[in-house]
N, C-alpha and C positions, 0 to 999 in steps of 0.2 A: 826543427827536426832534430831530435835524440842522437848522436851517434857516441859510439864508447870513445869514452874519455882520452883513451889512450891511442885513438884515430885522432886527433885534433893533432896540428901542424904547432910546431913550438912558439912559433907568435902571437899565437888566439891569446885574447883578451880574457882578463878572467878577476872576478871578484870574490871574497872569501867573507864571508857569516862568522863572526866566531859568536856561540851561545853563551849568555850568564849562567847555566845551570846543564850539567849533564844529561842528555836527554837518553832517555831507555831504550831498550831495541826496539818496542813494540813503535814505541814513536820514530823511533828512524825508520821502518819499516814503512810507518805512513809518510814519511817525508821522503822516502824514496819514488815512493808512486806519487804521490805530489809534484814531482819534481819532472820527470818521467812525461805527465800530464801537461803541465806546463810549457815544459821544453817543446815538446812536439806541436805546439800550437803558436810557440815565440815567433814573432817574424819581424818585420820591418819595413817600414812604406810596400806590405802586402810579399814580401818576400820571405821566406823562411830562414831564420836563422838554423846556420848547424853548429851546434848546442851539447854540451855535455855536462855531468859532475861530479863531486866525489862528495861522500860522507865520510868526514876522522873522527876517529876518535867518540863519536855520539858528540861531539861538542861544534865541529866544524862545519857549514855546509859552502863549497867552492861552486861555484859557476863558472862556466868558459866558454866562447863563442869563437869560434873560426873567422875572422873579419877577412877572410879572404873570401870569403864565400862571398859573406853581406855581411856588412859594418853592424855594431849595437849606434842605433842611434836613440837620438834623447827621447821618443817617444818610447820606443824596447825595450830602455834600460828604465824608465817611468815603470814601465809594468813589470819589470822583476822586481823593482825595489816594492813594488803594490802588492807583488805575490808576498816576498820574504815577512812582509808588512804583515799578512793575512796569516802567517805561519808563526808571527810574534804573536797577534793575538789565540790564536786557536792553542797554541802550547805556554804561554802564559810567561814568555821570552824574551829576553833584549838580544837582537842580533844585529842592529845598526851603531850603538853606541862606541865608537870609536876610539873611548876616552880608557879603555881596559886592556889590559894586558894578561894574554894567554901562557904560561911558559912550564916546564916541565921541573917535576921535584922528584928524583928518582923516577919511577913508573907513576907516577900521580900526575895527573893535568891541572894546575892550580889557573886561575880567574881571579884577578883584584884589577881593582881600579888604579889607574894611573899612580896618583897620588901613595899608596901603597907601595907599589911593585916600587915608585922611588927612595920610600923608607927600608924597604924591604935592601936596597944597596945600601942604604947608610948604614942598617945595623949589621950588613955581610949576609946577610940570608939567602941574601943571592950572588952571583959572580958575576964575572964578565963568562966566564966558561957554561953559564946558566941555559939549556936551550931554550928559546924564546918562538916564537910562531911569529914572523915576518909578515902579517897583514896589508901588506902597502902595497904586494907587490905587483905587478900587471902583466905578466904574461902566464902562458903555462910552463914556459923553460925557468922563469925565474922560479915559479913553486916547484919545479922539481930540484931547482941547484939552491934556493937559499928562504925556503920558507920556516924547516925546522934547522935552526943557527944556533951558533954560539951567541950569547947577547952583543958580544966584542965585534961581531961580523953583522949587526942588522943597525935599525934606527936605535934601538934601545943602546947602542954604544955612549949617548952621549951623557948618560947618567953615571957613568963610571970615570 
């Protein structure tokens, strides 16, 4: 079941999509109601999940579940990850790949691979002051107090 985002209780569970490629309005527009679609039908051993999310940036999409309501359990969370799956193919997307690093350049949202964003410190392109997109994190209070960091403040510290 849908509720706004900003109703979920600070310990709802919550997972975050970052895109390889900035997606346009029109297509955030369809992954709104995609998402909308989805959520309202989510449930769990026949229970409804209450369910919300955010779109940032065109590049982001967050998921959250209220586990107080009813837990994501491993079937639930099978079929988000089937949906998000369905949303890679149809927009021609990597949103599971783990291995990238989201972080901010002035007003620019930059995307590179791992391996990159670590040369990217050797040659100073980046700082520790760099804001980075904290991907890891598992609540909804954590994405409100530490998803957009300083690099010095998230996992990305240990390259510096």
């Amino acid at each position: 079941m849908y509720v706004p985002f900003e109703n979920l209780p600070e310990e709802s569970r919550i997972w975050i999509y970052q895109s390889n490629r900035k997606f346009s309005d029109a297509e955030f527009s369809e992954i709104e109601k995609d998402l909308e679609l989805f959520l309202n039908g989510w449930s769990a051993h026949g229970t409804s999940l209450e369910a919300s999310y955010q779109l940032k940036y065109n590049r982001f999409i967050i998921i959250a579940v209220n586990q107080e309501v009813q837990a994501a359990t491993g079937c639930s969370i099978d079929a988000s990850v089937a949906f998000i799956q369905k949303l890679e193919q149809k927009y021609q997307v990597d949103l599971l790949d783990k291995m990238n690093v989201t972080f901010k350049l002035g007003e620019h949202i930059a995307h590179k691979p791992l391996i990159d964003f670590k040369k990217m410190v050797k040659d100073k392109a980046v700082t520790e002051n760099t804001v980075v997109f904290n991907n890891l994190i598992n609540t909804v209070q954590e994405f409100n107090d530490s998803w957009e960091v300083p690099a010095i403040d998230s996992w990305h510290s240990r390259f510096f």
